[in-house]
C-alpha positions in Angstrom: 26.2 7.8 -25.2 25.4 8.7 -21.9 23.1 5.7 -19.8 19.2 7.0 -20.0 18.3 5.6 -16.6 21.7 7.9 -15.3 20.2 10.5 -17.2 16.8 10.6 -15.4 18.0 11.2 -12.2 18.4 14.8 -13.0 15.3 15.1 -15.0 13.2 17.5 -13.3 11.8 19.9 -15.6 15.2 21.5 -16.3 15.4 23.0 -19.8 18.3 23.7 -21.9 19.0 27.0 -23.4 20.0 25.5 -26.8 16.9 22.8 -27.4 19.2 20.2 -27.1 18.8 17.3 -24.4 21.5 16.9 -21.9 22.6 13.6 -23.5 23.0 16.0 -26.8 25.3 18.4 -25.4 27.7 16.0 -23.4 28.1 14.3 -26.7 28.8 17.4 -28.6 30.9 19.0 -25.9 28.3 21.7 -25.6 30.0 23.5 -22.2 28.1 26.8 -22.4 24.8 24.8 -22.9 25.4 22.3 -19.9 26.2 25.3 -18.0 22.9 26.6 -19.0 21.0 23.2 -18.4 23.0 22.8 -14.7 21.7 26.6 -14.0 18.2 25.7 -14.8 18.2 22.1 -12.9 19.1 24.9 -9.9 15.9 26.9 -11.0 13.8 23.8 -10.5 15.5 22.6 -7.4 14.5 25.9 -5.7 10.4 25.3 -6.5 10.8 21.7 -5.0 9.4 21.2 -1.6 11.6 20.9 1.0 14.5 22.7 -1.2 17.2 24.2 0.7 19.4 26.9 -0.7 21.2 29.6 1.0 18.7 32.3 2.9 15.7 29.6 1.9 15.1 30.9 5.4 16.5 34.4 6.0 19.6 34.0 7.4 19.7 30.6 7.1 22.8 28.7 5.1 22.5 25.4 2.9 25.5 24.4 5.0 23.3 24.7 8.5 21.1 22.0 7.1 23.4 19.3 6.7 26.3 17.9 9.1 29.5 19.7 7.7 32.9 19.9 9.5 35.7 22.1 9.3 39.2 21.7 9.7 42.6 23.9 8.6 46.4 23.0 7.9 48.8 25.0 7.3 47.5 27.1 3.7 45.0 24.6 3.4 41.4 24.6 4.5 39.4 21.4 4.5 35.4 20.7 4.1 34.2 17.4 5.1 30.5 16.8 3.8 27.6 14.0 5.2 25.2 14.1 3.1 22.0 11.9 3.1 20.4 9.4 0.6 17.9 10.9 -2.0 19.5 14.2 -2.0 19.6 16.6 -5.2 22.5 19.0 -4.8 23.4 21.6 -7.2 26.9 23.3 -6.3 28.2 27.3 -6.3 30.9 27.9 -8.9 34.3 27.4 -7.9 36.6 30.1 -8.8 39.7 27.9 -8.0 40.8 24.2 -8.7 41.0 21.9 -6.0 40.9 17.9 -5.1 36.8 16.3 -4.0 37.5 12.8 -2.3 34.8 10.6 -1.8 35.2 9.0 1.2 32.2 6.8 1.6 28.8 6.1 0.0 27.5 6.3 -4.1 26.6 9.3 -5.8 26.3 10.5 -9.7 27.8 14.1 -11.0 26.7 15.9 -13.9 29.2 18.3 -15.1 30.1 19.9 -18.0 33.0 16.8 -19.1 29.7 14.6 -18.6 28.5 12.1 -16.1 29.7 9.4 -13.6 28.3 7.4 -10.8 31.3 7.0 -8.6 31.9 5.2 -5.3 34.7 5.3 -2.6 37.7 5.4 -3.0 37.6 8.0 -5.3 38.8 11.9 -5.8 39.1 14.2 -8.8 40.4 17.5 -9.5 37.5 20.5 -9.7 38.8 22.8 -12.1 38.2 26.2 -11.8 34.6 27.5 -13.4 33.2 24.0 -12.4 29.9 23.5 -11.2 27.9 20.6 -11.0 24.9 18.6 -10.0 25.3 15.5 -7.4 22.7 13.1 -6.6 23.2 11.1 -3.8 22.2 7.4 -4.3 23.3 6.5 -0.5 24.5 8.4 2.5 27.6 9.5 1.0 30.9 11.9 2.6 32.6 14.2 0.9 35.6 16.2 1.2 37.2 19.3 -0.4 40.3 20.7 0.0 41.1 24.5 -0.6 44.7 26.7 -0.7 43.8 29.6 1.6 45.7 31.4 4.5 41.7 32.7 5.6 40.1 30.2 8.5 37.0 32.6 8.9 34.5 30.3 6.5 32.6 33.7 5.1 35.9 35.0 4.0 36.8 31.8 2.9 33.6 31.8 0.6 34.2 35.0 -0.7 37.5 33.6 -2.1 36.7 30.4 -3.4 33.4 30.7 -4.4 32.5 32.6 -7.7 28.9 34.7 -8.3 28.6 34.0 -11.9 30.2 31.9 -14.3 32.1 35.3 -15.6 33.6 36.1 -12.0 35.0 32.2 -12.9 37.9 31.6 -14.5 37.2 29.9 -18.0 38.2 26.1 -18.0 39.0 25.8 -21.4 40.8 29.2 -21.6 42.8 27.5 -18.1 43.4 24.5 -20.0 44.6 26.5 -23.3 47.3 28.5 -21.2 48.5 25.4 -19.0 48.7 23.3 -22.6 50.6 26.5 -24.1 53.0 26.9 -21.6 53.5 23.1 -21.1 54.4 23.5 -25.5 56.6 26.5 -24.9 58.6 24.2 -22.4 59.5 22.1 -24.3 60.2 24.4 -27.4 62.4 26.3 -25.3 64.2 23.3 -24.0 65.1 22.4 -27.4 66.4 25.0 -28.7 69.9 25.1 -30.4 72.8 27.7 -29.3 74.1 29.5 -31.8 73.4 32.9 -33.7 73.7 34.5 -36.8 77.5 34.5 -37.3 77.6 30.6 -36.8 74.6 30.2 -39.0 75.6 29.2 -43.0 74.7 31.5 -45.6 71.5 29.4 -46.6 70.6 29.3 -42.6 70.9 33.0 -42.6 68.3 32.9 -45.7 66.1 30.8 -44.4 65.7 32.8 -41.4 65.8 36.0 -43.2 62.8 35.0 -45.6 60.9 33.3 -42.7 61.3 30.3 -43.9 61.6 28.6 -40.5 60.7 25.2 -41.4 63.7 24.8 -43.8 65.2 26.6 -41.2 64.8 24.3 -38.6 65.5 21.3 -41.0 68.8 22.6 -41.7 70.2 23.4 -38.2 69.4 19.5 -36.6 65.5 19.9 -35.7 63.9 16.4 -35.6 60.2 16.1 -37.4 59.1 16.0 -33.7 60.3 19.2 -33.0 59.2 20.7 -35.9 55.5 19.6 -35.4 55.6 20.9 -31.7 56.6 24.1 -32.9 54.2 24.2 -35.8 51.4 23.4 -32.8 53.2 26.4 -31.2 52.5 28.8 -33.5 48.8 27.5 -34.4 47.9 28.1 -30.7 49.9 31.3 -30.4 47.5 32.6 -33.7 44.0 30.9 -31.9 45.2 32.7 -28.6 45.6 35.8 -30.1 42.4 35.5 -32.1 40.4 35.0 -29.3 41.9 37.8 -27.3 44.3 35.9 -25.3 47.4 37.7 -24.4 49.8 34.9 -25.2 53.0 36.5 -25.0 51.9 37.7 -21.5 51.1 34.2 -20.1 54.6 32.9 -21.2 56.4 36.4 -20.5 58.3 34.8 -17.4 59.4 31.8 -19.7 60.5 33.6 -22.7 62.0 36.5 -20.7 64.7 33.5 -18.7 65.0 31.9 -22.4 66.4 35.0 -23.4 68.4 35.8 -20.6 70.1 32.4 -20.6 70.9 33.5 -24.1 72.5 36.8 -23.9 74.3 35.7 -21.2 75.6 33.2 -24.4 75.9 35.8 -27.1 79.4 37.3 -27.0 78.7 39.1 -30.2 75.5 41.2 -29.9 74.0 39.5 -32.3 70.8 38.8 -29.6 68.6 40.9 -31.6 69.6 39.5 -34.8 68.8 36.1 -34.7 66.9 35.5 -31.3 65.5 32.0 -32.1 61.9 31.2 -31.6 59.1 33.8 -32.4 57.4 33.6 -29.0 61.0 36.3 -28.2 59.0 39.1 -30.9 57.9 40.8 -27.3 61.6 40.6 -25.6 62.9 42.0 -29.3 60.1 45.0 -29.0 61.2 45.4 -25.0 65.1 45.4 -25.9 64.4 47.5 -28.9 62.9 50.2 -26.5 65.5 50.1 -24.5 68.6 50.6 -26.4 
């Protein structure tokens, strides 16, 4: 459960587009309905007096209001941030992930994985589609640090900074493809050589009937490798159900895989008896071509 008192410091009237509390939804994961919740704190934040938000003032920036410095590296472009004591801060949505050091002072961060009070020395990763609420408990610095080749800061925005959460990358469709290809890794890596003319007669069933636990059981495949590959093929089907190209994400992987193994086949029997079914889209791409 998240602390009350924590809780309070970013109680100002905000209301959450499911009914639920904000203690509610970080408890159930809800990360469309913190989203909503984080939006609305912004609403708020705008009515308070003294709120500052880009063209509060025509023209004027949120980052002219505050001491902010700029400095580049080579493909790197780095934001150092002073912010003062009391301070409610709601952030843009970042399109791309990048490191947030805290380099001195005490602040709390709502965001969608929950919230944290957190003093120096501390960083974190922002993951793409993130965007949070800080409040600044003491006079705090912060720094960010973004891959870009731009140096002019408007361009700069236009690239790292998203509109809406849809001009975002999703984080848990991000963490779905890193996890998927991290899996198809290691399937690939342990695959057996061999094809269908070294395979037994029962092999050659197994396979033929898609049978490719018995399959697996009866070429070496430890239980370990069986249950990866079973978690394979469950994420491959909840990809594909909710409109994820999977074969696409891992076409660079499975396209080497089955390289490395033609260049191993020295009977054409590639086609045949191409091992893993994450290889269905280099069959269909061979199949065209011959």
């Amino acid at each position: 459960m998240i602390d009350e008192q924590t809780l309070s410091l970013f109680n100002i009237g905000a209301v959450s587009p499911t009914g639920l509390s904000i203690g509610e939804m970080l408890d159930r994961g809800d990360i469309e309905g913190i989203r909503g919740f984080i939006c609305s704190i912004e609403e708020k934040v705008r009515e308070l007096p003294g709120a500052v938000y880009d063209n509060f003032i025509p023209g004027v920036k949120f980052d002219d209001c505050f001491i902010f410095k700029h400095s580049f590296a080579e493909g790197m472009y780095v934001r150092e941030m002073n912010i003062p004591a009391g301070v409610l801060m709601v952030t843009k949505i970042h399109k791309k992930s990048h490191p947030l050091f805290i380099i001195s002072g005490d602040c709390s961060i709502l965001q969608v994985e929950g919230i944290k009070r957190v003093q120096p020395p501390f960083y974190m990763i922002t993951p793409a589609g993130t965007k949070r609420v800080i409040y600044f408990h003491e006079n705090t610095i912060l720094v960010t640090v973004h891959a870009t080749e731009e140096t002019n800061l408007d361009k700069i925005e236009e690239e790292i900074i998203a509109k809406t959460f849809n001009d975002a990358p999703d984080p848990a469709v991000t963490a779905f493809i890193n996890r998927f290809r991290g899996l198809t890794k290691e399937v690939i890596a342990h695959e057996k050589d061999g094809f269908w003319s070294d395979w037994t007669p029962e092999q050659q069933g197994f396979y033929t009937n898609g049978d490719w636990e018995a399959f697996s059981r009866s070429r070496g495949y430890n239980e370990e490798e069986i249950k990866n590959y079973r978690t394979w093929i469950d994420m491959r089907e909840e990809g594909l159900r909710f409109g994820i190209d999977v074969y696409e994400i891992i076409r660079d992987l499975s396209m080497a895989a089955a390289i490395r193994n033609i260049k191993k086949d020295k009977r054409g029997e590639f086609l045949l008896s191409s091992h893993t079914q994450f290889n269905k889209k280099i069959k269909e791409i061979k199949g065209e071509q011959l």
